[in-house]
DRENPA-3360 file (N, C-alpha, C; in nm, 2 decimals, always signed):
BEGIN
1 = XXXXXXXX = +1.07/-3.54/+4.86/+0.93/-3.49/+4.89/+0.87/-3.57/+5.00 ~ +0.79/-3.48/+5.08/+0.69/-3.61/+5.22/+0.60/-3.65/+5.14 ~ +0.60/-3.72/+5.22/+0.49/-3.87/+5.22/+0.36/-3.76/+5.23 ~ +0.25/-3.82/+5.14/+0.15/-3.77/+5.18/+0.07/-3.73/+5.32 ~ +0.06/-3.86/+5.40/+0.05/-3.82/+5.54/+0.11/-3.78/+5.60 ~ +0.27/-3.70/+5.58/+0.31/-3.61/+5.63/+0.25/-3.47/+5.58 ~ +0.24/-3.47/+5.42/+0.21/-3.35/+5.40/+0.10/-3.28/+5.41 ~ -0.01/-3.42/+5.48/-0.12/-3.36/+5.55/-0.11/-3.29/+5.69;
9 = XXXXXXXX = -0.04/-3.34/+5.77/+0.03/-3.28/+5.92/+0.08/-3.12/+5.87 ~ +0.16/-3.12/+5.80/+0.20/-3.00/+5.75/+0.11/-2.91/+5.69 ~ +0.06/-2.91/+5.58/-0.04/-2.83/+5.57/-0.20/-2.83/+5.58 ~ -0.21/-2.88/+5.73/-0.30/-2.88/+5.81/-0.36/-2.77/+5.83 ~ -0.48/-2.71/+5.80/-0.54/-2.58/+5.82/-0.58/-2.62/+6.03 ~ -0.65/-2.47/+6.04/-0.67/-2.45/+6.19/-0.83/-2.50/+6.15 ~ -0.91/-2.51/+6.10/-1.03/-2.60/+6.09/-1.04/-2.70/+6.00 ~ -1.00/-2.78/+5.97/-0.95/-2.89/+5.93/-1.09/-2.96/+5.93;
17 = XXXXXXXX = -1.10/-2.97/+6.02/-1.25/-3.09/+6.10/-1.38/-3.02/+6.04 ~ -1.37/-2.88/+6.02/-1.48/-2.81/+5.94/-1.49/-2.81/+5.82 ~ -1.36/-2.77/+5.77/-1.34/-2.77/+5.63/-1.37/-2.89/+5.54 ~ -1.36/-3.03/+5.62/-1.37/-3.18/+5.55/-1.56/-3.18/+5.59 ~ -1.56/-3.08/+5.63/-1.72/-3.11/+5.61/-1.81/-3.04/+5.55 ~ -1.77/-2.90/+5.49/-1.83/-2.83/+5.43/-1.78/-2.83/+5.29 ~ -1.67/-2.85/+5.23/-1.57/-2.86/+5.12/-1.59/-3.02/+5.07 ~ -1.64/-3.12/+5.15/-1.66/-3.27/+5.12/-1.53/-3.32/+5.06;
25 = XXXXXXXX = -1.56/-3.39/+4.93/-1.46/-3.51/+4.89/-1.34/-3.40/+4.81 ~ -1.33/-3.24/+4.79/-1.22/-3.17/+4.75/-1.15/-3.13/+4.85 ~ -1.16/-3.13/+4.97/-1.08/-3.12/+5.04/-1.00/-3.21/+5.09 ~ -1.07/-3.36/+5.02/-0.98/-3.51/+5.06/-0.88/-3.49/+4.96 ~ -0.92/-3.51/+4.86/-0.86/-3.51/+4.77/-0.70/-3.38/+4.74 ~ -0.74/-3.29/+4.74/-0.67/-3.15/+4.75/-0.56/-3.20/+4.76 ~ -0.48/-3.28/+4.83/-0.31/-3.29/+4.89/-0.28/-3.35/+4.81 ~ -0.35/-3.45/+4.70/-0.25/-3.51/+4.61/-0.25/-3.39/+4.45;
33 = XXXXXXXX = -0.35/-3.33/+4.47/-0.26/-3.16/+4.35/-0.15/-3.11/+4.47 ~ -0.14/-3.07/+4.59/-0.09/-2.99/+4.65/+0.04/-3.08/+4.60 ~ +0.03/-3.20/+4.64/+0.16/-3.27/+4.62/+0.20/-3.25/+4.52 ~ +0.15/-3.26/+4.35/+0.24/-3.23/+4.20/+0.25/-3.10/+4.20 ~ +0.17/-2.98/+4.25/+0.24/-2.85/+4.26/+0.36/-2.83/+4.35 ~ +0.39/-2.89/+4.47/+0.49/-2.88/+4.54/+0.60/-2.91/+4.40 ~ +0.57/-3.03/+4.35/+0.68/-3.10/+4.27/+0.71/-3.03/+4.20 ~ +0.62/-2.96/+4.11/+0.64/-2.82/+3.99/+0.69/-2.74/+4.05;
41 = XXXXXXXX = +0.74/-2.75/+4.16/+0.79/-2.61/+4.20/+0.66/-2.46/+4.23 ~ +0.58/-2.48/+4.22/+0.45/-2.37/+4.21/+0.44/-2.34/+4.33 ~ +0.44/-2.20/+4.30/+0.38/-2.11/+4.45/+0.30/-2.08/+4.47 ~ +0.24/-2.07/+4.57/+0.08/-2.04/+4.62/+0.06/-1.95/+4.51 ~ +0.04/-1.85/+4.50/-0.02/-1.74/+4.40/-0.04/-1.80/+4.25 ~ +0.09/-1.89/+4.21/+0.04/-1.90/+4.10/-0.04/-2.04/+4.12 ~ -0.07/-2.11/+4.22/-0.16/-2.22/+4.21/-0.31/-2.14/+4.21 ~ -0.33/-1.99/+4.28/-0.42/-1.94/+4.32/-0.43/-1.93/+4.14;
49 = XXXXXXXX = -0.36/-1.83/+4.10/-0.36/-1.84/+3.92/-0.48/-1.98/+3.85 ~ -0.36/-2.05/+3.87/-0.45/-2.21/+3.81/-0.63/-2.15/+3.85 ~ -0.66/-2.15/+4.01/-0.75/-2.22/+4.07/-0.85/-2.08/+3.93 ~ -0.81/-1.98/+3.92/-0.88/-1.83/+3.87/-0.89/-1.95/+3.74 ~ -0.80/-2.00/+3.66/-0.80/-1.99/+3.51/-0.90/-2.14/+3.48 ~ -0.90/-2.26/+3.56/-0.95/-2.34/+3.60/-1.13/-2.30/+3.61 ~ -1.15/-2.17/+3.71/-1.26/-2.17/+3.72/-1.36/-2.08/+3.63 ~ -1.28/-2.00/+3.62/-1.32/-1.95/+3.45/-1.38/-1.99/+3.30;
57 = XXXXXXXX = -1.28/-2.03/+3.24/-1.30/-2.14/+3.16/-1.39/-2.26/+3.17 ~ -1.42/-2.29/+3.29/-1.51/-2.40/+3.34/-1.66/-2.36/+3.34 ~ -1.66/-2.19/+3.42/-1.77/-2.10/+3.38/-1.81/-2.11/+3.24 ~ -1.73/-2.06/+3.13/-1.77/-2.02/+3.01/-1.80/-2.14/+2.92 ~ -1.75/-2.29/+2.98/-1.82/-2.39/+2.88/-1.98/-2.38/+2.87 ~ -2.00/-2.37/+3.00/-2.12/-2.40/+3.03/-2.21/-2.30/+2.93 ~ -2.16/-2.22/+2.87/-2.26/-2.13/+2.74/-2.22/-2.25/+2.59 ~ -2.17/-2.34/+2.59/-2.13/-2.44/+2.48/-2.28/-2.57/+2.48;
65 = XXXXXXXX = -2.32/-2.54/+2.36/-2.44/-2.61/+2.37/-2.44/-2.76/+2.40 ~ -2.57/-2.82/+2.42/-2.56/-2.98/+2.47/-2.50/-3.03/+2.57 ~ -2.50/-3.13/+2.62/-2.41/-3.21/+2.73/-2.28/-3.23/+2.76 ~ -2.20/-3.20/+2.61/-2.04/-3.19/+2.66/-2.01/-3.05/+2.66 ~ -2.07/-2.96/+2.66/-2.05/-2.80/+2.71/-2.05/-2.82/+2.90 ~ -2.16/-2.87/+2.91/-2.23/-2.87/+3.06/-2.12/-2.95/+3.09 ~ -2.10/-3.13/+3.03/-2.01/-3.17/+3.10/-1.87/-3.14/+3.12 ~ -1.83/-3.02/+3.03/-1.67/-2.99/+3.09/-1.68/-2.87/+3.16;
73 = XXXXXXXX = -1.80/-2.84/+3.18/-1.78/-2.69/+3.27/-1.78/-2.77/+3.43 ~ -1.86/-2.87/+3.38/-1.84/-2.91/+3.55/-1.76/-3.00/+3.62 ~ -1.69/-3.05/+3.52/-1.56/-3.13/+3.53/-1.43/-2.99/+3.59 ~ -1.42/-2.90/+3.50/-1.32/-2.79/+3.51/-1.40/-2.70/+3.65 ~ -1.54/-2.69/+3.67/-1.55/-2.66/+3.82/-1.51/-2.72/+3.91 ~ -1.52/-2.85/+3.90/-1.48/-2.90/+4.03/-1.31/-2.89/+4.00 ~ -1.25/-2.92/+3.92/-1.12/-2.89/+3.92/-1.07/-2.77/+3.99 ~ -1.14/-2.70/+4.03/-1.14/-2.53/+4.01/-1.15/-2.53/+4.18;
81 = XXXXXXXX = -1.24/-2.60/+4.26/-1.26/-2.62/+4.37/-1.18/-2.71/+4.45 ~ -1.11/-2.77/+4.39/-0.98/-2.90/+4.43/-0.95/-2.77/+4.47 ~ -0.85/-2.75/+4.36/-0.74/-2.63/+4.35/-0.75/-2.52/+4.46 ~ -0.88/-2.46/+4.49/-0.90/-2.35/+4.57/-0.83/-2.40/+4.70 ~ -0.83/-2.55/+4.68/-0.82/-2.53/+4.85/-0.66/-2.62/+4.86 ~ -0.62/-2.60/+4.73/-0.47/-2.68/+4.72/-0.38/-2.52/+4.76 ~ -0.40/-2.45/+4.72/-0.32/-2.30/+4.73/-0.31/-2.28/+4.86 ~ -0.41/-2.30/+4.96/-0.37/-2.26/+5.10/-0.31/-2.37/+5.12;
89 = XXXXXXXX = -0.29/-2.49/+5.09/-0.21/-2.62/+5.15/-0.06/-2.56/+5.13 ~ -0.06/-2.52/+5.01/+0.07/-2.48/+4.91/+0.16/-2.35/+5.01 ~ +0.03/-2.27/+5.01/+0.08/-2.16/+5.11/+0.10/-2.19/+5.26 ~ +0.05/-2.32/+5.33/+0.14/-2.34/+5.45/+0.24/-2.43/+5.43 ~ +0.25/-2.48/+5.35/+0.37/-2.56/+5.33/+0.47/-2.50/+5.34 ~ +0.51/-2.39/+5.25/+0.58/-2.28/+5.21/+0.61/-2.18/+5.31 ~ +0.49/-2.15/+5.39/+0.51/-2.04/+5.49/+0.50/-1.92/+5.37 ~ +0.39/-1.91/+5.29/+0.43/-1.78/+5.25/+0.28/-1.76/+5.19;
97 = XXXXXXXX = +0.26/-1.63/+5.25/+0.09/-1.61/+5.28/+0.13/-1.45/+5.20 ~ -0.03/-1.42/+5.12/+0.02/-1.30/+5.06/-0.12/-1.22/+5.05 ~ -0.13/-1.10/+5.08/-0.26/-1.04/+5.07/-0.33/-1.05/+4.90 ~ -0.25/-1.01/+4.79/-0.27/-1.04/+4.65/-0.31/-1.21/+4.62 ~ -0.26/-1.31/+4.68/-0.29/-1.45/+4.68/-0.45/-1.41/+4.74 ~ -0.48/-1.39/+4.84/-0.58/-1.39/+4.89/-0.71/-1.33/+4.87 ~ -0.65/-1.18/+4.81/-0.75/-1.10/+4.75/-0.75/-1.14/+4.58 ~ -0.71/-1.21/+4.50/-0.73/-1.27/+4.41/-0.86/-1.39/+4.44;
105 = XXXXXXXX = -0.84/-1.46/+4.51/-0.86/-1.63/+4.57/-1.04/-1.53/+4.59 ~ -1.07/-1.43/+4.67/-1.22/-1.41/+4.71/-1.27/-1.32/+4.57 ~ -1.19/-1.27/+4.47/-1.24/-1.21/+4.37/-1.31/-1.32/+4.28 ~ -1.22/-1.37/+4.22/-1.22/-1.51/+4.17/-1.37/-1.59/+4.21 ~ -1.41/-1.65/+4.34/-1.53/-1.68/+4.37/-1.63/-1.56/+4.35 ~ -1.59/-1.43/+4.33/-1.70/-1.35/+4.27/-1.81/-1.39/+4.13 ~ -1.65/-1.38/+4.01/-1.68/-1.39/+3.87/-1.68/-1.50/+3.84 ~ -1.66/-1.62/+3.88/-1.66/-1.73/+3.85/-1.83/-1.76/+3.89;
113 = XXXXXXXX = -1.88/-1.76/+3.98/-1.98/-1.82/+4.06/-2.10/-1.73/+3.90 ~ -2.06/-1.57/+3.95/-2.15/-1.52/+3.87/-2.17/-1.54/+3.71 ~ -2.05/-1.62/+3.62/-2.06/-1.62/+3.55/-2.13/-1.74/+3.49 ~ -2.09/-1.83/+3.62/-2.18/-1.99/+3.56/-2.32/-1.94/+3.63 ~ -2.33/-1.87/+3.65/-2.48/-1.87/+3.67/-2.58/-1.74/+3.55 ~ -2.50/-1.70/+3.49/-2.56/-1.63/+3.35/-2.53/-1.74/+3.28 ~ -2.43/-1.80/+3.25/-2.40/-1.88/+3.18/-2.56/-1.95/+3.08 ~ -2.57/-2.05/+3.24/-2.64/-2.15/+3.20/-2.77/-2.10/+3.18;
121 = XXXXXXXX = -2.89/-2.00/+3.23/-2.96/-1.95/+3.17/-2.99/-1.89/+3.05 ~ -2.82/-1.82/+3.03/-2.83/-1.75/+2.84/-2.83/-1.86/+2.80 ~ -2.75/-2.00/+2.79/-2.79/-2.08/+2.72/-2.89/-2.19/+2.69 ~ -3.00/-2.19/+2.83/-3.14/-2.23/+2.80/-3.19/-2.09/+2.74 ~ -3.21/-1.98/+2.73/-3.26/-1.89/+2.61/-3.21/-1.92/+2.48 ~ -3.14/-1.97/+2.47/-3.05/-1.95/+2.33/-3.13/-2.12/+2.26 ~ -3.10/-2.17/+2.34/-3.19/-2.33/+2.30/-3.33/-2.35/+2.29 ~ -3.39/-2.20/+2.37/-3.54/-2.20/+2.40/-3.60/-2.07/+2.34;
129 = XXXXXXXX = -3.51/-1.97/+2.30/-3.60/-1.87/+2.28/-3.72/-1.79/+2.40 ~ -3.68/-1.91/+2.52/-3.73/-1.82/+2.66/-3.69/-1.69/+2.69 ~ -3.75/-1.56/+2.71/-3.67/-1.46/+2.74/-3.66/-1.47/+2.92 ~ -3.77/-1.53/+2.96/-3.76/-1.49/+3.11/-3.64/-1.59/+3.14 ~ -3.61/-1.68/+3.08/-3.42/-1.74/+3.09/-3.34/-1.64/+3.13 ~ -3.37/-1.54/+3.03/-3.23/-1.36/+3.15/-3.28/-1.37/+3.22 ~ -3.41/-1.35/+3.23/-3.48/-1.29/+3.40/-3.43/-1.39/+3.48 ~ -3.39/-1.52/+3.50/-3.39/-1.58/+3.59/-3.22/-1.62/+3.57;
137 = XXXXXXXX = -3.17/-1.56/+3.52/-3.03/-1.52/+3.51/-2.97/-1.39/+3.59 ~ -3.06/-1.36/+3.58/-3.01/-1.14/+3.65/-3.07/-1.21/+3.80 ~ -3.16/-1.30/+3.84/-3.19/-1.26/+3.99/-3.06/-1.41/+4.06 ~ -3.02/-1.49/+4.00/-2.95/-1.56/+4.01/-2.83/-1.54/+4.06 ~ -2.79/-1.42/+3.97/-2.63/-1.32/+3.99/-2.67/-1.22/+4.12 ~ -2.79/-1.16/+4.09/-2.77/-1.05/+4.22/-2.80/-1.15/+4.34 ~ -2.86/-1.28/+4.37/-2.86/-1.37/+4.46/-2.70/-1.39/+4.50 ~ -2.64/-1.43/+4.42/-2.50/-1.51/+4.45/-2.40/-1.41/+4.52;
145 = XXXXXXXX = -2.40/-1.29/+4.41/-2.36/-1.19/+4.50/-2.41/-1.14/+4.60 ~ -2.51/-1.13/+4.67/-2.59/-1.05/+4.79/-2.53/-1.20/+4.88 ~ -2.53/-1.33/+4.89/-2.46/-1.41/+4.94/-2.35/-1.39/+5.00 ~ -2.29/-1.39/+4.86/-2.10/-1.36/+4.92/-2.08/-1.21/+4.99 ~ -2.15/-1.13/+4.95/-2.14/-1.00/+5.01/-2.20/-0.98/+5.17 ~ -2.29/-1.01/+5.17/-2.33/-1.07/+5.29/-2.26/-1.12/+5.38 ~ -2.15/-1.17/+5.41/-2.02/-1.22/+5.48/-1.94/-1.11/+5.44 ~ -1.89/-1.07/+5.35/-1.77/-1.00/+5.32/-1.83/-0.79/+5.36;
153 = XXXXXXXX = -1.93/-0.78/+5.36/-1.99/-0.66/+5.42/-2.00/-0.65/+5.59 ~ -2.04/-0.75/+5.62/-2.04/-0.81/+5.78/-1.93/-0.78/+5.80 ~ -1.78/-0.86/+5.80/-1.68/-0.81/+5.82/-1.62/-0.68/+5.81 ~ -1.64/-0.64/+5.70/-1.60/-0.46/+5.67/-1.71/-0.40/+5.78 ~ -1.81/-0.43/+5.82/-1.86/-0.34/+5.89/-1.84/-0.31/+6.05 ~ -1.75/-0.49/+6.07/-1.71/-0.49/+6.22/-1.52/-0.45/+6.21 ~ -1.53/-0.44/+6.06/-1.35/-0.43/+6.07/-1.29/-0.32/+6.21 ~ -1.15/-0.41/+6.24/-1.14/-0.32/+6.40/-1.25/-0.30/+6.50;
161 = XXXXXXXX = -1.34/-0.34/+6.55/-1.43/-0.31/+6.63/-1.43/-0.44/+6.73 ~ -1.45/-0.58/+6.64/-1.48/-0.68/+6.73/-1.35/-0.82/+6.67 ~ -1.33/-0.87/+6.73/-1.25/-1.00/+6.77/-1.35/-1.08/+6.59 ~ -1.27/-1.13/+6.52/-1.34/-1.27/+6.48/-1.45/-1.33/+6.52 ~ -1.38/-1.40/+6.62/-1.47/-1.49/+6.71/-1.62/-1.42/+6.79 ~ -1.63/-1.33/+6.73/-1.76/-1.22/+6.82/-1.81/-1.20/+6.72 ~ -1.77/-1.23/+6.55/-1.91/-1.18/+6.45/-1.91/-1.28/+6.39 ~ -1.86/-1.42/+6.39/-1.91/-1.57/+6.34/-1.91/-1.66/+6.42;
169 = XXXXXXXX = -2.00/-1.72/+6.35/-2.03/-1.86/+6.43/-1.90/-1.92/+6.47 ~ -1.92/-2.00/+6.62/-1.83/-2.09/+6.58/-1.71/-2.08/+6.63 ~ -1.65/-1.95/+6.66/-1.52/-1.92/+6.67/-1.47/-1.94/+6.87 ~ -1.36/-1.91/+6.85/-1.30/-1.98/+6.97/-1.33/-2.09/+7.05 ~ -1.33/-2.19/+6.94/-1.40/-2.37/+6.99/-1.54/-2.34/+7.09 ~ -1.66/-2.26/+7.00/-1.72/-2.23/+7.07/-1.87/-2.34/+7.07 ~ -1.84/-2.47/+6.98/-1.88/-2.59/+6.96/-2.01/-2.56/+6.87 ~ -2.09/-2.66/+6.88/-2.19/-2.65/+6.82/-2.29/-2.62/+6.80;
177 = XXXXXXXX = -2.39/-2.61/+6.71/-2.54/-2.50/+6.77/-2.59/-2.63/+6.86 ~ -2.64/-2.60/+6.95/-2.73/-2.62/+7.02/-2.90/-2.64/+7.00 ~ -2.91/-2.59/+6.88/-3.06/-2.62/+6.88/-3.09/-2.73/+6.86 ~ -3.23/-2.81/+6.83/-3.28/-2.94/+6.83/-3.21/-3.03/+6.69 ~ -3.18/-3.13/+6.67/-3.16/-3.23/+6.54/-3.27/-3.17/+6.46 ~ -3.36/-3.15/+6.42/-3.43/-3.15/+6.33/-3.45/-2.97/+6.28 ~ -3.40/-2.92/+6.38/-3.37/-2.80/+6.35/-3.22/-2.79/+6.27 ~ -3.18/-2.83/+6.29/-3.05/-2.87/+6.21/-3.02/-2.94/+6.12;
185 = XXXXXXXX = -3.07/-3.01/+6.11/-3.14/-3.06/+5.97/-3.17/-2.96/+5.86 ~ -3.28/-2.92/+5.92/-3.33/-2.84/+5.81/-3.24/-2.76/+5.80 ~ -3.15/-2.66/+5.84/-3.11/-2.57/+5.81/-2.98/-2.63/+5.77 ~ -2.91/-2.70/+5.74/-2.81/-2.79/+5.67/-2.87/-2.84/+5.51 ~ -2.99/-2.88/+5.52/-3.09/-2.91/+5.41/-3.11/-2.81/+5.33 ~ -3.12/-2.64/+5.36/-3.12/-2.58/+5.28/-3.00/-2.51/+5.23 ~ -2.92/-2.51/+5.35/-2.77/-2.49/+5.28/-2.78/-2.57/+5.17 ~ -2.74/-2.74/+5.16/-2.72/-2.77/+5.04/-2.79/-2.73/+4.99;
193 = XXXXXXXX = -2.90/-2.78/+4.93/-3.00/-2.69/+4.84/-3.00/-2.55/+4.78 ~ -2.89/-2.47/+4.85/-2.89/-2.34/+4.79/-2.72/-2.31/+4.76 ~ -2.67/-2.45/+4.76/-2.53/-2.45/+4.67/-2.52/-2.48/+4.57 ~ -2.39/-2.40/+4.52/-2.38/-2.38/+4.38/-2.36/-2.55/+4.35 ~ -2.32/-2.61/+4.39/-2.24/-2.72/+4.38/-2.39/-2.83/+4.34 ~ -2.50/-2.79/+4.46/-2.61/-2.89/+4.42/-2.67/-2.89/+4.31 ~ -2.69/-2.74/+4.23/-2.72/-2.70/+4.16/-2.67/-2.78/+4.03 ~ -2.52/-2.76/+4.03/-2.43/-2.83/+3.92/-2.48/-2.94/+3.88;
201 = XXXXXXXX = -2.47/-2.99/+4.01/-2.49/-3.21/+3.97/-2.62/-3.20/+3.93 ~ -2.73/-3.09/+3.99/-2.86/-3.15/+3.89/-2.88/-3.12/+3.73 ~ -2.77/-3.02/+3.73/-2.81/-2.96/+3.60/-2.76/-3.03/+3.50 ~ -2.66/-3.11/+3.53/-2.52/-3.19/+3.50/-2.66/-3.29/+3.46 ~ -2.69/-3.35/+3.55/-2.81/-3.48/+3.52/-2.91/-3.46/+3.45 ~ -2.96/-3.33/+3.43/-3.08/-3.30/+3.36/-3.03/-3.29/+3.19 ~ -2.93/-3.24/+3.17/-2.84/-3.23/+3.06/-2.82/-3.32/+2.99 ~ -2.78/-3.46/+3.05/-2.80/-3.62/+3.01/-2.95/-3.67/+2.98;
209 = XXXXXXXX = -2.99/-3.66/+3.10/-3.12/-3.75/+3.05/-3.20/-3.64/+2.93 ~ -3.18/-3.53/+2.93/-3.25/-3.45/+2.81/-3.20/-3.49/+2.69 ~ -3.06/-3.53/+2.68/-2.94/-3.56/+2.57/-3.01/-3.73/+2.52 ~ -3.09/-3.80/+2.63/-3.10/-3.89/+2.61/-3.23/-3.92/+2.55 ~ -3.34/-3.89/+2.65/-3.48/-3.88/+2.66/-3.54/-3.75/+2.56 ~ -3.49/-3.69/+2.57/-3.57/-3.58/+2.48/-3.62/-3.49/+2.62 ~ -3.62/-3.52/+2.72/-3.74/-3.45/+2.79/-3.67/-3.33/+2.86 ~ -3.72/-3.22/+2.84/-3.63/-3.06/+2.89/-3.68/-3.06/+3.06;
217 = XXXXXXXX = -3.57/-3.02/+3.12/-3.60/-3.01/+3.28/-3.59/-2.88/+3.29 ~ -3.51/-2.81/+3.24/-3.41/-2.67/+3.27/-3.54/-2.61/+3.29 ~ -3.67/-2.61/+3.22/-3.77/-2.47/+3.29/-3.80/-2.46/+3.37 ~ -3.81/-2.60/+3.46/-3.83/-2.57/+3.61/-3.72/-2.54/+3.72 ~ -3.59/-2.64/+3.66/-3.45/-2.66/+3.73/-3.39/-2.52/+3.74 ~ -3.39/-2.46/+3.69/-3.30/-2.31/+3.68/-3.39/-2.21/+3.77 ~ -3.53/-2.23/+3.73/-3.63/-2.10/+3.85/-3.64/-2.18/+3.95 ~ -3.63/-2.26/+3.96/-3.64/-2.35/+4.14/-3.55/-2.29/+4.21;
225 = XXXXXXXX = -3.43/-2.35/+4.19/-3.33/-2.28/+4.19/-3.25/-2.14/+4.20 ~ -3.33/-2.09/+4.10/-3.32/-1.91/+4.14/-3.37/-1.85/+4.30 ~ -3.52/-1.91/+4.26/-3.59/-1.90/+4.43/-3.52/-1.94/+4.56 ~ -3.48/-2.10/+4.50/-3.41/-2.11/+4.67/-3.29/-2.05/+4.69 ~ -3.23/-1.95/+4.63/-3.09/-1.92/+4.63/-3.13/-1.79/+4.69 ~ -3.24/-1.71/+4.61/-3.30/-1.56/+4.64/-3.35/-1.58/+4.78 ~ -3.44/-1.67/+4.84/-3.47/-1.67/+4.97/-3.35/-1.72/+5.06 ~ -3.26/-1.81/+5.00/-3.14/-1.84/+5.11/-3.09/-1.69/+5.14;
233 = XXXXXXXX = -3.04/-1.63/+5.07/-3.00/-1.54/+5.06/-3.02/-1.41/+5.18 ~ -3.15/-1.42/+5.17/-3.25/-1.27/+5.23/-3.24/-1.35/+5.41 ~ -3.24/-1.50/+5.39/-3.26/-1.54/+5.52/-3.11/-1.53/+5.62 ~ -3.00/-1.55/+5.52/-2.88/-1.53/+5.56/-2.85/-1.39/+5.62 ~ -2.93/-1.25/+5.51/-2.88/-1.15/+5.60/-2.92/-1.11/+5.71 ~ -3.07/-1.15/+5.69/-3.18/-1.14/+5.78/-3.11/-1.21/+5.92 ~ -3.06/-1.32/+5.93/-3.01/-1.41/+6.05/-2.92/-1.26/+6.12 ~ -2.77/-1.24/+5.96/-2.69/-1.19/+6.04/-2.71/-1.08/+6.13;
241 = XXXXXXXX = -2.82/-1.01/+6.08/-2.85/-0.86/+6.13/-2.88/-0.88/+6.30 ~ -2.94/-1.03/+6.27/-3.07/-1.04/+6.39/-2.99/-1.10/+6.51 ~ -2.86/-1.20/+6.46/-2.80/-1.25/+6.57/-2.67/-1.17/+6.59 ~ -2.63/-1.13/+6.50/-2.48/-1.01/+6.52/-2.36/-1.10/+6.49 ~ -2.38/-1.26/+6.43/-2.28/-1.28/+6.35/-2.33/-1.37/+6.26 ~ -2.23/-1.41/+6.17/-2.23/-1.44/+6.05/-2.23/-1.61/+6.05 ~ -2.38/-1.70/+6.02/-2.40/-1.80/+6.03/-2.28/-1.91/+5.93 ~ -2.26/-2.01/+6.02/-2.13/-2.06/+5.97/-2.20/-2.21/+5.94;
249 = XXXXX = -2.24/-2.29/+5.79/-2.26/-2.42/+5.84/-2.21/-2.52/+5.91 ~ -2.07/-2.51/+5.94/-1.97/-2.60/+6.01/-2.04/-2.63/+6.14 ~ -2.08/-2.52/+6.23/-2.11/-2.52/+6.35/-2.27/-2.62/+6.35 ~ -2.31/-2.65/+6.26/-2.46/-2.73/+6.29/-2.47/-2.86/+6.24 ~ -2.32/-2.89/+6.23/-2.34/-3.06/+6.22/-2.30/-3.11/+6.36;
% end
């Protein structure tokens, strides 16, 4: 078997330099799973498998009451997110790329995303007897989805008509935004803020210190959060309509 810094040369994605910046410390990590799946013998698809069953399960702790519900859903999410990005390592290693691996891999971030995000509101209802807990569960899911769809509609709508590189940011080393630092800022500032990921680690911490302190965060943590996801959202399609491609964070660091 290579040496790890070989088998980073090898399954080297074509944005590499992007991906270690929007994907952060799982995309460092990622080569050493890619490495014990190579060893298992595992093929892309069924690592794509793992990344589905991983992120699943990781979803539905998060309806398991108290802090070790929360804390293994989000142990098993990030697990889930290593993995996502160990399958395409897996698949260039291999040389074996598959429409089913692929259309699995963007389904997958459908139900997964949507489910930790009902999740954890039914079970602040369930702990609280809050009903507006659904309500702020149902705009959370049609947010997440109008997100992802948002990209994946854009594309279907240019399918065959334009190049890649003509309906996203970014493409053909076309460098970086140009606007001012502080405009870039901000608009990196509310990306995170409207990831699922940032979302996790607070809820993750609100979980503990509630476990600890007694003191409930979730009634504000979960509708803050609803909101900035619903306006990220509306702002993202709004961008794409208005600039004719599909805003990419990579390009604004």
């Amino acid at each position: 078997m290579e040496s790890i810094a070989r088998l980073k040369e090898i399954c080297r994605r074509d944005n590499f330099d992007d991906n270690q910046r929007t994907m952060g410390s799982a995309a460092r990590i990622s080569i050493y799973f890619t490495r014990l799946f190579l060893m298992m013998k595992m093929s892309a698809n069924q690592v794509t498998w793992l990344f589905t069953f991983l992120g699943t399960v990781g979803a539905l702790c998060f309806l398991s009451p108290g802090v070790a519900g929360a804390a293994a859903g989000y142990i098993l999410y990030r697990l889930h997110v290593i993995v996502d990005v160990s399958d395409g390592e897996v698949a260039r290693y291999r040389d074996t790329f598959s429409p089913f691996g692929a259309y699995l891999d963007y389904l997958t971030h459908y139900f997964v995303y949507n489910i930790v995000l009902f999740a954890i509101p039914f079970r602040f209802f369930l702990d609280t007897g809050k009903a507006w807990g659904l309500v702020t569960g149902a705009v959370l899911m049609l947010s997440i989805t109008l997100n992802r769809a948002s990209v994946d509609c854009w594309f279907r709508a240019n399918f065959g008509k334009r190049d890649r590189g003509d309906i996203e940011e970014g493409g053909r080393n076309a460098g970086r935004s140009a606007l001012a630092p502080i405009v870039k800022w901000s608009v990196l500032a509310a990306s995170r803020a409207s990831g699922l990921q940032t979302f996790l680690d607070l809820y993750l911490i609100s979980m503990i210190v509630e476990s600890i302190t007694g003191v409930e965060s979730r009634s504000w943590l979960i509708p803050s959060y609803a909101l900035i996801l619903f306006s990220f959202t509306i702002a993202r399609i709004a961008y794409t309509i208005f600039r004719g491609q599909i805003p990419r964070r990579a390009t604004y660091y």
